[in-house]
C-alpha positions in Angstrom: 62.6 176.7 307.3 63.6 173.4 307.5 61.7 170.3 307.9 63.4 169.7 311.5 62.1 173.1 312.4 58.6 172.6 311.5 58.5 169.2 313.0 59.4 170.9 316.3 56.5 173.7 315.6 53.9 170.7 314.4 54.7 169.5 318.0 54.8 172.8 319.9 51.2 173.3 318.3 49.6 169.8 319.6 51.0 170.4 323.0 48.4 171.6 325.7 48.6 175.0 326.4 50.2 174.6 329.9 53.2 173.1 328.0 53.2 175.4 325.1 53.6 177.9 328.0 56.3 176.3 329.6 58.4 175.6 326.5 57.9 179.4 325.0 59.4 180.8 328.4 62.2 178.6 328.1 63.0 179.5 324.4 62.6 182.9 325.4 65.1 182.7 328.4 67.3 181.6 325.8 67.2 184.2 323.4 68.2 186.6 326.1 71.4 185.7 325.2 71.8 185.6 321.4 74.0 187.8 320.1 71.2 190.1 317.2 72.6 192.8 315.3 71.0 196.3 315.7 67.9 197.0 313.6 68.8 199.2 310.3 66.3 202.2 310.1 64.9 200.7 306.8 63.6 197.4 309.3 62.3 199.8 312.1 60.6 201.7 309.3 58.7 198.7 308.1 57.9 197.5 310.8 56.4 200.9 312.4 54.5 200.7 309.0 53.4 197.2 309.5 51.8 198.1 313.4 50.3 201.4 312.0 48.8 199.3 309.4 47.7 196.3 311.6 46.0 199.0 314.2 44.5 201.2 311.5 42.7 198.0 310.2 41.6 196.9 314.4 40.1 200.3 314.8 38.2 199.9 311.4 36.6 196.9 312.8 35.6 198.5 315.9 34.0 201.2 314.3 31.6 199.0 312.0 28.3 198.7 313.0 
């Protein structure tokens, strides 16, 4: 990342969260129209494993006493 980039994220982070809110929906609106290439089976198979992973380890916690 470059240090432009994480300027723009050090500000996005000490912005209240009304404006955090505001600036996200407007990056997002934006994205709409980027042009990504499709996901390779090897990506949507990592990151299947990385959800199963991240939910196996919430229901963990919930069953701890």
């Amino acid at each position: 990342m470059t240090a432009l980039a994480q300027e723009l994220l050090n500000t996005f982070d000490a912005l209240p969260n009304a404006e955090q809110l505001e600036i996200a929906l407007a990056i997002l609106r934006r994205l709409v129209n980027l042009d990504f290439p499709p996901l390779t089976d090897d990506d949507l198979a990592l990151n299947a494993e990385a959800l199963f992973l991240a939910l196996d380890e919430q229901e963990a916690d919930y069953e701890q006493p």
